[in-house]
DSSP file (Angstrom, degrees, kcal/mol; ACC not computed):
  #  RESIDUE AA STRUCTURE BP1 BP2  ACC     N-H-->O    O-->H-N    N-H-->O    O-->H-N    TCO  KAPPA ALPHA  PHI   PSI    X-CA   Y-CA   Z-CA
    1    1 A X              0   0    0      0, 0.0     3,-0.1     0, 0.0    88,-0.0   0.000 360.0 360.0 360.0 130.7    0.0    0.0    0.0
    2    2 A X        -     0   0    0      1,-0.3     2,-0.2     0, 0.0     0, 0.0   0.137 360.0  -9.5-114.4  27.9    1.8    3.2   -0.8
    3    3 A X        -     0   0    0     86,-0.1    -1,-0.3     2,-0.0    86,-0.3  -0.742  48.4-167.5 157.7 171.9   -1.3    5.3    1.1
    4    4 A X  B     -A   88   0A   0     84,-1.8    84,-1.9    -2,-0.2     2,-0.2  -0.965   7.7-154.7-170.7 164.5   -4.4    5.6    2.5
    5    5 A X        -     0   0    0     -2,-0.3     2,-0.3    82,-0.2    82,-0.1  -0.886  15.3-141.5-173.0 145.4   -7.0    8.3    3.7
    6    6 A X        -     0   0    0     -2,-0.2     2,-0.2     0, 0.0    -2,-0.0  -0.838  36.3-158.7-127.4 118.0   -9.8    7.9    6.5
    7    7 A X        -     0   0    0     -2,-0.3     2,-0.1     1,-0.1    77,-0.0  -0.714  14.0-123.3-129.0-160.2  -12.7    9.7    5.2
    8    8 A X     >  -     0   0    0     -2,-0.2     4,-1.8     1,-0.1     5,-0.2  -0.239  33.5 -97.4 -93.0-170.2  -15.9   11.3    6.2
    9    9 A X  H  > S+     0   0    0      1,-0.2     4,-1.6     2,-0.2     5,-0.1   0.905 125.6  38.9 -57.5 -53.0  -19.7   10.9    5.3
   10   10 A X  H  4 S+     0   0    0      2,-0.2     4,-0.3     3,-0.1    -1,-0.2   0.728 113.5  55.1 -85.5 -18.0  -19.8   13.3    3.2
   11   11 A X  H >> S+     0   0    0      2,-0.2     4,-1.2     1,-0.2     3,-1.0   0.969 106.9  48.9 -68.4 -61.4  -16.5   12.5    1.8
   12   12 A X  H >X S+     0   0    0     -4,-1.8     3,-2.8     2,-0.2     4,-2.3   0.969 105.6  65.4 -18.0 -82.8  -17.3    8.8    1.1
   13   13 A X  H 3< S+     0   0    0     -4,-1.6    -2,-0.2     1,-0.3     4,-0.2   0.660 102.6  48.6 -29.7 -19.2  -20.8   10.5   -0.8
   14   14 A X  H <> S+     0   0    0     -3,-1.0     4,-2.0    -4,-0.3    -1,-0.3   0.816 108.7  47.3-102.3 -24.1  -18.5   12.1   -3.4
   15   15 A X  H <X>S+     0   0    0     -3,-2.8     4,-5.8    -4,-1.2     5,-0.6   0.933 114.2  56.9 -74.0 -48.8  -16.2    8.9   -4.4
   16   16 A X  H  X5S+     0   0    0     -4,-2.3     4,-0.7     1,-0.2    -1,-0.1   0.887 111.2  36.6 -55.8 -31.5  -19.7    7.2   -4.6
   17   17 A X  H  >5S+     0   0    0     -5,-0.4     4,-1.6     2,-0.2    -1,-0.2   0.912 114.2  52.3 -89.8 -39.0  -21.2    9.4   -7.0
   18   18 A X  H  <5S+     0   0    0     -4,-2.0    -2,-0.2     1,-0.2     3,-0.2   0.979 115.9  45.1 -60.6 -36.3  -18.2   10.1   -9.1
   19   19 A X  H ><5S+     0   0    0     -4,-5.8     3,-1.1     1,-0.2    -1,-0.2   0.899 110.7  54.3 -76.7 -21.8  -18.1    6.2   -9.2
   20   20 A X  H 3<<S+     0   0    0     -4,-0.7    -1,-0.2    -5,-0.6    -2,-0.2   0.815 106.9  59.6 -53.5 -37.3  -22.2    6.0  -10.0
   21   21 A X  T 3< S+     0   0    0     -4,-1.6    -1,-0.2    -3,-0.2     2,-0.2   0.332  76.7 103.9-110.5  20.4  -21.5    8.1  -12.7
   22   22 A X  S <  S-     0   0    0     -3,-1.1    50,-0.1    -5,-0.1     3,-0.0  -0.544  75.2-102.6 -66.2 142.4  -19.1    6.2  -14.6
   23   23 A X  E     -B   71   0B   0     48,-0.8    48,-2.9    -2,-0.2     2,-0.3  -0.453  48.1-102.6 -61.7 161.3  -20.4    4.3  -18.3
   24   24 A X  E     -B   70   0B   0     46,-0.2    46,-0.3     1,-0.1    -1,-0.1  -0.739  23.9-102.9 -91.5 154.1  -20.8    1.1  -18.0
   25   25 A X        -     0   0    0     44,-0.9    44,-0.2    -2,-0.3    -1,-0.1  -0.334  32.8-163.4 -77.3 130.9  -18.8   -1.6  -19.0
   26   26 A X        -     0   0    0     -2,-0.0     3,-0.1    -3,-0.0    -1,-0.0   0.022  51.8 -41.6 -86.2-149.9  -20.1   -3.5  -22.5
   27   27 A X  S    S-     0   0    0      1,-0.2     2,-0.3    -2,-0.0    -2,-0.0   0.892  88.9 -54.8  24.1-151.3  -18.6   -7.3  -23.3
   28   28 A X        -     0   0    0     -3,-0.0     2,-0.7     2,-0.0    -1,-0.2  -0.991  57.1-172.2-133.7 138.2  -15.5   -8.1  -22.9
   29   29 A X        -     0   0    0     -2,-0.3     2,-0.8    -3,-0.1    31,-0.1  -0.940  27.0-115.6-153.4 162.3  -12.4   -6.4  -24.3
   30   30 A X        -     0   0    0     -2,-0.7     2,-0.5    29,-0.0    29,-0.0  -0.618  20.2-166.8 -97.5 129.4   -9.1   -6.8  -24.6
   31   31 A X        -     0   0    0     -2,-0.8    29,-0.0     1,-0.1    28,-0.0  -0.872   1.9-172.3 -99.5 113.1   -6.6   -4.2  -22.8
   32   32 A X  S    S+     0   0    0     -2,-0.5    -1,-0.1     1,-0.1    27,-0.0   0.820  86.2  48.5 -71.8 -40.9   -2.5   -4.5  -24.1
   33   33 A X  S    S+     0   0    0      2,-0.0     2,-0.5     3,-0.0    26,-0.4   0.336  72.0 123.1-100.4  18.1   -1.4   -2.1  -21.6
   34   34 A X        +     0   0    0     24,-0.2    25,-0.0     1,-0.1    -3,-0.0  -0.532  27.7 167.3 -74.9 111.3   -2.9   -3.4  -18.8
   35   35 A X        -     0   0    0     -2,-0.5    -1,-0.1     2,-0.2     3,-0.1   0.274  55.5-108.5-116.7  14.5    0.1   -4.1  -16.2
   36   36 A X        +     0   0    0      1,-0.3     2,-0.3    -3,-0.2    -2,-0.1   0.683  67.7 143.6  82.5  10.1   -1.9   -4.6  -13.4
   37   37 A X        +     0   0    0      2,-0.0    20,-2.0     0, 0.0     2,-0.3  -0.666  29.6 165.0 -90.5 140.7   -1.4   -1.5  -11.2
   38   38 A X  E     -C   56   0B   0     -2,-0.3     2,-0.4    18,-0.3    18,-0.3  -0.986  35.0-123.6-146.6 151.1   -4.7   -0.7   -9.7
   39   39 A X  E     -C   55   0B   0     16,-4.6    16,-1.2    -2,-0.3     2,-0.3  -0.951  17.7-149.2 -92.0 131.8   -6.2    1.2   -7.0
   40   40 A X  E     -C   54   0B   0     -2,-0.4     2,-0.4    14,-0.2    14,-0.2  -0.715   7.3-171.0 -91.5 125.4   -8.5   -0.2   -4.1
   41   41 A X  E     -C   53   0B   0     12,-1.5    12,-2.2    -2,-0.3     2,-0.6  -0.923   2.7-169.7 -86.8 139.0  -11.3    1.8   -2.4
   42   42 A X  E     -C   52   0B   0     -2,-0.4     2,-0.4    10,-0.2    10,-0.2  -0.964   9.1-167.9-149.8 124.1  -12.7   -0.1    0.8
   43   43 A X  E     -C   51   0B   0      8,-1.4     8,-3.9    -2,-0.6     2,-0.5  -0.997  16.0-154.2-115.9 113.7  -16.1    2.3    1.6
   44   44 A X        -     0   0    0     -2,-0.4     6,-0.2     6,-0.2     2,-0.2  -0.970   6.3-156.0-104.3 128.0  -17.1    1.0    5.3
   45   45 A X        -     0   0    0      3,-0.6     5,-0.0    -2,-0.5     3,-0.0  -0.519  16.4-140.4-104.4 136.8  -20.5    1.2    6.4
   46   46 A X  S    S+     0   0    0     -2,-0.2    -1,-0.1     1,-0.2     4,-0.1   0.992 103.9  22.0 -64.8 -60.6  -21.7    1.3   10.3
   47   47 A X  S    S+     0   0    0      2,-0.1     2,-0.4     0, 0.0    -1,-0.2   0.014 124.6  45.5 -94.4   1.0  -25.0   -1.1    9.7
   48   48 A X  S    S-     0   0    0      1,-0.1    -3,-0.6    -3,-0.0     3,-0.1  -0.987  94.8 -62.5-154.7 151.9  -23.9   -3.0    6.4
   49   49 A X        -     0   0    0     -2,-0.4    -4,-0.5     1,-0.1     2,-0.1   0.277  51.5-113.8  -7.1 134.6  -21.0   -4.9    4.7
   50   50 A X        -     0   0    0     -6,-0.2     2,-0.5    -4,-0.1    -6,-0.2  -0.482  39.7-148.3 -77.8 158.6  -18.2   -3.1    4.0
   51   51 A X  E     -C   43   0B   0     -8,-3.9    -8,-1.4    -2,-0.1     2,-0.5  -0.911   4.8-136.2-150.8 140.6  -17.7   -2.8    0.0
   52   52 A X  E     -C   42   0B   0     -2,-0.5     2,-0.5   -10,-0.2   -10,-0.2  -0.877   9.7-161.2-111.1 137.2  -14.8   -2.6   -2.4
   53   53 A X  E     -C   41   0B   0    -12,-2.2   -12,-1.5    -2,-0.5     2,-1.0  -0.769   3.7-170.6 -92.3  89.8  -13.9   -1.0   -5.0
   54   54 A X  E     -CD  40  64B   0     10,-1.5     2,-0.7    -2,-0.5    10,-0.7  -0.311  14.2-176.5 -80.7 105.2  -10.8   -2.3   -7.6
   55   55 A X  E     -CD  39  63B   0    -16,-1.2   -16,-4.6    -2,-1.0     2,-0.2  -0.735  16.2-149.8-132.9 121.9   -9.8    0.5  -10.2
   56   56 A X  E     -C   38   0B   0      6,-0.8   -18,-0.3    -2,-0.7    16,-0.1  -0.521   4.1-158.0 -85.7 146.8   -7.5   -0.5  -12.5
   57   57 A X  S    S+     0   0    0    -20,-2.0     2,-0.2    -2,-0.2   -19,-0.1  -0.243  73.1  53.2-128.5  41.0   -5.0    2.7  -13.9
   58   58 A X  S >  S+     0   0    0    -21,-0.3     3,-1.1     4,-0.1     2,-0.4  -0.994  95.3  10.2-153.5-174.7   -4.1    1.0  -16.9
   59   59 A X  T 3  S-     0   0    0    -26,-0.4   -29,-0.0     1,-0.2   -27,-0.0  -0.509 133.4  -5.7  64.3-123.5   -5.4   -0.7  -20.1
   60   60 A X  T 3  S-     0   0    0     -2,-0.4    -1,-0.2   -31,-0.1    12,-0.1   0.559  91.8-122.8 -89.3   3.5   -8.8   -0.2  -20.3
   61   61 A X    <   -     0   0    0     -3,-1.1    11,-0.8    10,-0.1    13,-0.2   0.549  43.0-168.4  75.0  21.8   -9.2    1.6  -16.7
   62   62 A X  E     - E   0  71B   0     -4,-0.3    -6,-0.8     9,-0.2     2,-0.3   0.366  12.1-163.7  -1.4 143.5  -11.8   -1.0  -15.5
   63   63 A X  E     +DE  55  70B   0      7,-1.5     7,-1.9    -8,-0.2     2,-0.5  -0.831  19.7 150.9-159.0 127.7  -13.8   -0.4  -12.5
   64   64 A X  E     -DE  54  69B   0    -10,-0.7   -10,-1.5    -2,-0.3     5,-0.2  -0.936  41.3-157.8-157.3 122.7  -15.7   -3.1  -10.6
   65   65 A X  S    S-     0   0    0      3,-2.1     2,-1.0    -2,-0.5   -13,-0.1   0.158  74.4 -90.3-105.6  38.4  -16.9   -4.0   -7.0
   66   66 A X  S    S+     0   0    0      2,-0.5    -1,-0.1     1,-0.1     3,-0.1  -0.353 126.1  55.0 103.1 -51.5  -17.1   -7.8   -8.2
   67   67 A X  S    S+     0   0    0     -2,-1.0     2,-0.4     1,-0.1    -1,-0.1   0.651 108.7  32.8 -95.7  -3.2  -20.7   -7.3   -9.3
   68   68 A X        -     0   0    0      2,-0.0    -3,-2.1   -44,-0.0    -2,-0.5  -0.982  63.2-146.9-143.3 165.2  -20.6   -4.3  -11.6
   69   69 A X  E     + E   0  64B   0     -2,-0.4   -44,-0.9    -5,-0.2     2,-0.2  -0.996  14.1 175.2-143.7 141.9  -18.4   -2.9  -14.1
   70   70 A X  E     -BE  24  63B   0     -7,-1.9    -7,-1.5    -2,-0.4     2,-0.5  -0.703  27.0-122.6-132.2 171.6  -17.7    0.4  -15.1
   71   71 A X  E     -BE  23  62B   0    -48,-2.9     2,-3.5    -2,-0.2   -48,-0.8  -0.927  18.1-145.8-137.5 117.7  -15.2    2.2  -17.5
   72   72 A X        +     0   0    0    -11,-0.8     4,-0.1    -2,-0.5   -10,-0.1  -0.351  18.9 178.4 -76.9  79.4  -13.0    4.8  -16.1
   73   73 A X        +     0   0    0     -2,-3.5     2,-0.3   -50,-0.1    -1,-0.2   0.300  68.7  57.3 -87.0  33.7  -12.2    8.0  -19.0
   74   74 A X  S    S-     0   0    0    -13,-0.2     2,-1.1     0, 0.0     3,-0.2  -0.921 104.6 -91.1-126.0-177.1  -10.4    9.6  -16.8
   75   75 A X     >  -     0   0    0     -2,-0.3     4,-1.1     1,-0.2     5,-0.1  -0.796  43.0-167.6 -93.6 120.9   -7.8    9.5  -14.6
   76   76 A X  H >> S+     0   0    0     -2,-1.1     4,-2.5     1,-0.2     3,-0.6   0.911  79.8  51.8 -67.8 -63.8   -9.5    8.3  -11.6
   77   77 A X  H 3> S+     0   0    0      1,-0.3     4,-2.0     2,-0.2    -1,-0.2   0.691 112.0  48.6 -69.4 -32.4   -7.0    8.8   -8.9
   78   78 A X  H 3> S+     0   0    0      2,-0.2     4,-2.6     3,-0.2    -1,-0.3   0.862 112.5  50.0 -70.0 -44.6   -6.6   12.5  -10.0
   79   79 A X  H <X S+     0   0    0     -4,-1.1     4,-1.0    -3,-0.6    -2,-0.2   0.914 116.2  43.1 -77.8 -19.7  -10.4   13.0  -10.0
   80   80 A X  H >X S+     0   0    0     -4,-2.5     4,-3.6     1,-0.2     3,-1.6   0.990 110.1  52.0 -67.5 -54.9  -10.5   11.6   -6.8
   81   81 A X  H 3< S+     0   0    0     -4,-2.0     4,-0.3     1,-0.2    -1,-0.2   0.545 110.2  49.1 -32.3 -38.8   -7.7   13.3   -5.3
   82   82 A X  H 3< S+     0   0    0     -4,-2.6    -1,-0.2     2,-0.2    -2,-0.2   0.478 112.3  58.3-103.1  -7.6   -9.0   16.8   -6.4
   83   83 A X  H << S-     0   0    0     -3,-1.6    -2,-0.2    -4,-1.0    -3,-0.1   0.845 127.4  -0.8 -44.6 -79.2  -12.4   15.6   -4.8
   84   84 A X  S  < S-     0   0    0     -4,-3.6    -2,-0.2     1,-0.3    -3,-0.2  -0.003 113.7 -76.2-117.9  39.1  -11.7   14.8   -1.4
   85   85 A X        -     0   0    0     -4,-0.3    -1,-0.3    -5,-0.2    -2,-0.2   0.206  54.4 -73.9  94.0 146.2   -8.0   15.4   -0.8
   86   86 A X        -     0   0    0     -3,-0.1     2,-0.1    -4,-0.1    -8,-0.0  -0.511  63.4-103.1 -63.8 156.7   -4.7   13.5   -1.6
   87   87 A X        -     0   0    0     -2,-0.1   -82,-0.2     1,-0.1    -1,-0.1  -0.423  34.0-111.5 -73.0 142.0   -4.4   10.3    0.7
   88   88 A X  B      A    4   0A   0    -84,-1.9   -84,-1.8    -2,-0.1    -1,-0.1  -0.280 360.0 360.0 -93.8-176.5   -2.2   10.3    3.5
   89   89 A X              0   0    0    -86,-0.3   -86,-0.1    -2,-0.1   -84,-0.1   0.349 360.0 360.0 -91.6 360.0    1.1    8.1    3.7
């Protein structure tokens, strides 16, 4: 893990809609540059399952909490980052 960030309610509420508002993912397609660097989100909930997020930040910029997939056209980590703060070390 090269960082990590403890967030708030509301802060949570903004990664979930920027991730809500991603396209969705068609088929299946094939990514070249995909080397497997990804980033994880882990959203934990007082009263329910915790749930996690894999976004991958190459190839095809994938984004998936196991049961849905979405397609990242941006740089994620940037949009996030200028959302709710860089992550701490």
């Amino acid at each position: 893990m090269l960082a990590s960030a403890h967030l708030g309610a509301r802060q949570a509420g903004t990664i979930a809609d920027l991730l809500t508002k991603l396209p969705v993912g068609h088929g299946t397609t094939a990514c070249y540059n995909d080397d497997g660097a990804r980033d994880v989100i882990v959203l934990t909930y007082a009263h329910q399952a915790a749930a996690t997020v894999s976004a991958d930040l190459s190839g095809c910029g994938g984004v998936t909490n196991g049961w849905f997939g979405r397609v990242s056209t941006t740089d994620l980590t940037s949009a996030l980052s200028a959302r709710v703060g860089a992550p701490s070390s």
